[in-house]
N, C-alpha and C positions, 0 to 999 in steps of 0.2 A: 651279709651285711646290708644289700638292697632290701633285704625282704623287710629286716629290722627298724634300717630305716623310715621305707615307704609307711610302715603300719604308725609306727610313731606319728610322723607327718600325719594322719588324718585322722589318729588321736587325739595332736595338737588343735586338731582344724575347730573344737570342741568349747574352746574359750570360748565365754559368753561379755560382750562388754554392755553395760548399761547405756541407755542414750541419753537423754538430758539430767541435768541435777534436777530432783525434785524440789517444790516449793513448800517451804514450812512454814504453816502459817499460822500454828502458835508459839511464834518466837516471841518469848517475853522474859529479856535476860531481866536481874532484880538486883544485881550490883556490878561493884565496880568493873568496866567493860575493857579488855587490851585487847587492842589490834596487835597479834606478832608479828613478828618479824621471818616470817618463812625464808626467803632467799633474796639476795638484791638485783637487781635490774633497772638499769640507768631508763628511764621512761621520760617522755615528753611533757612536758608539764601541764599543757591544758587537760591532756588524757589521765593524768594523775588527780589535777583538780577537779575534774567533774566526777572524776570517782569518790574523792572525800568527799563531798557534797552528797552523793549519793547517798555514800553510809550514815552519815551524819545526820541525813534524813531520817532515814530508816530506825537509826537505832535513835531517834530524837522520839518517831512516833512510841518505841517499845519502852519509853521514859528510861533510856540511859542516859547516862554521863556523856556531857561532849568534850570533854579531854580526854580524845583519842588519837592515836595515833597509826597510820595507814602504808604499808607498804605493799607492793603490786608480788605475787606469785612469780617466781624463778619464768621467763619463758613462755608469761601467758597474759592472758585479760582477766585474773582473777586473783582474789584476796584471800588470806588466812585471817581467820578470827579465834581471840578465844575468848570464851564467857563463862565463868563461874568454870572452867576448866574443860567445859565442852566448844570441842573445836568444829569450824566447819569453813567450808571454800563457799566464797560468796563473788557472783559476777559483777563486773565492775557497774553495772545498773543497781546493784542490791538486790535485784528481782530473786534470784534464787540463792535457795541457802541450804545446802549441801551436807550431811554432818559429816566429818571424819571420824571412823573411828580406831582408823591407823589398822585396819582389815583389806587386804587390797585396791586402798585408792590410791590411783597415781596419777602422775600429771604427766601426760605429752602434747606436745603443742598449743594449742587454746583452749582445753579442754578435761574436765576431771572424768575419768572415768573408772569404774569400779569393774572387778574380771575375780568372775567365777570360778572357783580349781575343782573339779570333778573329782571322785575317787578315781573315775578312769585317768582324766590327768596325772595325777597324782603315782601311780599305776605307770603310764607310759615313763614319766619323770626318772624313775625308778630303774625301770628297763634302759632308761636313756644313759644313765650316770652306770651302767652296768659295761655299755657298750661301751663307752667312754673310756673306761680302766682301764682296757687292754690296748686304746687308741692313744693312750697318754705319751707313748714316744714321738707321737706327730701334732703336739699340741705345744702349750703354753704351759708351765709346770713350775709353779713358785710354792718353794717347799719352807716348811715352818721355822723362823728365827729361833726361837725360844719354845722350847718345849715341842709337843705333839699328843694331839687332840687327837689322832689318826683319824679325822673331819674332814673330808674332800669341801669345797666351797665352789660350785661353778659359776661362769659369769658369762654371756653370749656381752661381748664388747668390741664396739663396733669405731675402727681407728681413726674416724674420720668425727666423732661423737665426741663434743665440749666434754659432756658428764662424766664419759668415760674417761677424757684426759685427768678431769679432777679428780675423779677417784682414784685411778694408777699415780697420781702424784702424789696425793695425798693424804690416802684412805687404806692402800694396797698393805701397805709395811705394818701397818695397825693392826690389821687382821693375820699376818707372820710371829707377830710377837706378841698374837694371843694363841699361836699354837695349830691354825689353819692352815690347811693346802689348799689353794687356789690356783684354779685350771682355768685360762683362759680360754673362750672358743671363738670362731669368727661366727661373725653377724654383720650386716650392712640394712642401716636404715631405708635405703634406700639401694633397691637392686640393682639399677640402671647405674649407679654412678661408675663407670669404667675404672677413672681414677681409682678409688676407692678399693673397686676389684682386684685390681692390679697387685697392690700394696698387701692387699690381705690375701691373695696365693701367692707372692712372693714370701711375705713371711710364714708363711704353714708348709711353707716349700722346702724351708731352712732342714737343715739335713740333724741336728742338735740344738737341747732348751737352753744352752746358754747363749748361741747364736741366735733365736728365736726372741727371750730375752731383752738381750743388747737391743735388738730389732724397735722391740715393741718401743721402748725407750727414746729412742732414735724418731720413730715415727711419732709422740704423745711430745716430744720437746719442740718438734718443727711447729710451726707458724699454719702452716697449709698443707694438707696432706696430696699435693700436686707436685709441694717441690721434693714429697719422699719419693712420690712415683717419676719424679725427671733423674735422683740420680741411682734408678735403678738400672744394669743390666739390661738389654734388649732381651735378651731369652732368658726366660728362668729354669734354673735343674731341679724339675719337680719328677721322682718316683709315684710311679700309677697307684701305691697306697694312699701316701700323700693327698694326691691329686682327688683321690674319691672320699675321702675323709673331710678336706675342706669345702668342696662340691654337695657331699650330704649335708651337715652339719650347715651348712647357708640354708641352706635346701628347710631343712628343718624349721631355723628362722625365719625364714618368709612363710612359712606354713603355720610358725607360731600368730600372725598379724601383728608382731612388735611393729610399735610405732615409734620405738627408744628403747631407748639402752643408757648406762647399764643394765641386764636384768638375769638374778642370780638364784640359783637352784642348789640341793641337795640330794644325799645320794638318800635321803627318809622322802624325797620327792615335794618337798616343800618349796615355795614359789615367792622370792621377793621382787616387787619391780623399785629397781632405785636401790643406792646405799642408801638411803634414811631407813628403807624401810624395813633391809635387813639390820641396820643395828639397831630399830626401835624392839624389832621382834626376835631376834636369833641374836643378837649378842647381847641383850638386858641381862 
């Protein structure tokens, strides 16, 4: 299982991400122009106004329409636009203009960045969701409401992660009663955080998926994922499988360079980063 592991890991290490948006400088939309609506984020309002202004320039010089309307990117300094149907993430200067074309762009942080899947990726992905099957008793394991697709769905969901909260609240049971298994795995955006640790080998520790479960629930309802780890147990009863299973598989994720999560895989080795992007592309 190390060896399995480790090769994975410098499989993963393989991700290539883009570095800045490039600048398009024959944008010249030719009708009616909408700003959408990507995600909301309550934003300060001078930093909101200088961004309309921005745009507004911008698409004044490409002779659009100025009834428009501008909302700020989920969790970033950046805009959704769509024009004649072609979309693109545009920074709050309007200097770059991004396209989307809903092929591995995602957003983490302040920053759009696009990520390459290799056939080798693709390849490890595969061996990964293989090792994973037989690992399914020490996992997260939510099995199909209605029907079965006998369609594994994996997801590295990291319990201290907003995104991930909305999706277990609000997205998880969608993808059940279309006939999906979905396997949670651990992940931590951030390896240092102790807290965080804590909470995510206690629950991979759990000895059964309905305890496992409840857990996850328990932890995605609290306010702060400090006060799951205040009222846990001093010792945790973790078995040495257990214990190397949630140790690889973090392992794994810091080896992937996630910057965020949710981010969901299958056993064809196909690679979504985000719910949007897996229901834009794997459940249309």
């Amino acid at each position: 299982m190390r060896k399995t592991l480790y090769s994975l890991a410098l499989a993963f290490s393989g991700l290539s991400f883009a570095a800045e948006p490039p600048v398009i400088e024959d944008f010249k939309p030719s009708s009616q122009d909408v700003l959408e609506r990507y995600a909301s984020l309550p934003s300060e309002d001078d930093v909101l106004e200088k961004a309309v202004v921005n745009m507004k320039s911008a698409l004044a010089m490409a002779q659009a329409p100025e009834n428009i309307k501008i909302n700020r990117v989920y969790a970033s300094n950046l805009y959704h636009i769509t024009l004649d149907n072609q979309k693109y993430f545009v920074d709050e200067t309007a200097s770059y203009w991004m396209p989307d074309k809903g092929e591995g762009a995602f957003l983490f942080g302040d920053s759009v960045s696009r990520v390459s899947v290799s056939n080798e990726i693709r390849e490890a992905l595969m061996e990964l969701t293989s090792f994973l099957s037989y690992a399914a008793d020490s996992l997260v394991v939510y099995k199909p409401l209605k029907g079965d697709r006998h369609e594994v769905i994996y997801a590295f969901m990291d319990l201290s992660c907003p995104h991930c909260k909305a999706f277990h609240l609000t997205k998880k049971m969608k993808l059940q009663l279309d006939g999906y298994t979905l396997v949670y795995l651990p992940f931590m955006r951030d390896p240092t955080d102790k807290k965080t640790r804590q909470v995510t080998e206690y629950l991979y520790c759990l000895k059964d998926n309905d305890a496992r479960m409840a857990f996850v629930d328990k932890a995605y309802l609290e306010r702060k994922i400090k006060t799951v780890a205040a009222s846990l147990p001093p010792e945790k009863d973790c078995s040495t499988l257990n214990n190397a299973i949630v140790q690889g598989v973090l392992s794994l994720g810091e080896q992937f360079n996630l910057a965020g999560s949710p981010v969901f895989f299958t056993e064809q080795g196909r690679l979504f980063y985000g719910y949007s992007a897996l229901e834009r592309e794997k459940l249309k």
